[in-house]
C-alpha positions as CSV (number, residue, x, y, z in Angstrom):
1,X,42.6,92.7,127.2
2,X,44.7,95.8,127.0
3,X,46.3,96.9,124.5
4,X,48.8,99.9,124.4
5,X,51.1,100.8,121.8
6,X,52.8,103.8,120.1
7,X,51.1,103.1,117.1
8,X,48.0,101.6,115.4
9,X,48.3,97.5,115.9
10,X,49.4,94.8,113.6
11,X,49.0,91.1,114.1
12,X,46.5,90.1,117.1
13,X,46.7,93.2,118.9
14,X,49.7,92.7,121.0
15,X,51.3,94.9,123.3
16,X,54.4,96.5,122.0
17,X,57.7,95.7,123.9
18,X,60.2,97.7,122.2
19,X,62.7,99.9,124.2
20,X,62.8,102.3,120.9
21,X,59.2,103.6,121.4
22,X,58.5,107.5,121.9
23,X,56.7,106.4,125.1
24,X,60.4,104.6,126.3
25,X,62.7,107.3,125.1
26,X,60.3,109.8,127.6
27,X,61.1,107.0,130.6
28,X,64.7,106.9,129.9
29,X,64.8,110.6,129.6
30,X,62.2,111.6,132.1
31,X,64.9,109.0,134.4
32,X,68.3,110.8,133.3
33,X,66.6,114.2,134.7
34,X,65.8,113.1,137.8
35,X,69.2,111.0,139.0
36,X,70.2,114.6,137.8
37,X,67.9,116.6,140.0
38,X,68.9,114.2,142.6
39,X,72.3,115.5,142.0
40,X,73.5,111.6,141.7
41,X,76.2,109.9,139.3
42,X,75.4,106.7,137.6
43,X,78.5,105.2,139.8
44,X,76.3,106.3,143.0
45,X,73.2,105.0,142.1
46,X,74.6,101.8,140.7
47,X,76.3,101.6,144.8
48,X,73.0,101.9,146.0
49,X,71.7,99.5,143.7
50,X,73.8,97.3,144.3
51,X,74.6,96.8,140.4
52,X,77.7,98.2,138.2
53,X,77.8,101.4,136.6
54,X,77.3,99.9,133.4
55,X,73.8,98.9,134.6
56,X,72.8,101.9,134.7
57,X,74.2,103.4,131.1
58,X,72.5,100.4,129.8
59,X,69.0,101.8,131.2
60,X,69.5,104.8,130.5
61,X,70.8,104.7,127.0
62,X,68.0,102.2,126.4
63,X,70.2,99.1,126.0
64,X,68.3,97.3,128.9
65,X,64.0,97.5,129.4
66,X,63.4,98.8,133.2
67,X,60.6,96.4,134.8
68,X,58.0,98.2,137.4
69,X,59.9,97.1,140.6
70,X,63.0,98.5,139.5
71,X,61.8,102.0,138.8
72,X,59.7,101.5,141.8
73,X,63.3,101.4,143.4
74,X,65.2,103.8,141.8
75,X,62.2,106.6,142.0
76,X,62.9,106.3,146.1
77,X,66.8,106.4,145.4
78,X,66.0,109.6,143.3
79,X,63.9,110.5,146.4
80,X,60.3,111.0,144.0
81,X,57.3,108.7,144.4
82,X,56.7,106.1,141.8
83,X,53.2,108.0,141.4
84,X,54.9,111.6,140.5
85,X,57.2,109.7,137.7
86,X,54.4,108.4,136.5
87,X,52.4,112.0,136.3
88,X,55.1,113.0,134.9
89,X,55.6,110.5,132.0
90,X,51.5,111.4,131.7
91,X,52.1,114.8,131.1
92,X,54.9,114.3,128.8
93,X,53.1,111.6,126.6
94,X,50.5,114.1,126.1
95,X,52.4,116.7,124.6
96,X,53.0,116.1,120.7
């Protein structure tokens, strides 16, 4: 079983889900910086999406969790590979 977690476990070892981790606030940051290299709005990425604005603020503020398929699909909206995102969430993570 894996286990990963911002810090050191409590109860039986479960994974932590929160959307106020360190390791979240880098996604949702790492995210904001590249719809802005992308030079898109939230508005234009919601179009593309196929979702409202307010879908957007909400996953970038933190207010709704991301799943794997959806960053999958905005990484190719922001026109990066899920792989560099995730490099680069590895690279941020390991700075303290």
């Amino acid at each position: 079983m894996w286990t990963v977690l911002s810090r050191p476990a409590t109860g039986k070892g479960r994974m932590e889900k929160s959307i106020y981790t360190r390791e979240y606030t880098i996604v949702r940051r790492l995210l904001r910086e590249a719809r802005a290299r992308a030079s898109l709005t939230q508005t234009q990425v919601a179009a593309k999406l196929k979702q409202s604005q307010s879908f957007i603020t909400k996953l970038e503020r933190g207010d709704r969790r991301i799943d794997i398929v959806q960053l999958h699909t905005i990484c190719r909206i922001y026109g990066i590979t899920l792989g560099d995102f995730v490099e680069l969430l590895e690279r941020e993570l390991a700075r303290k």
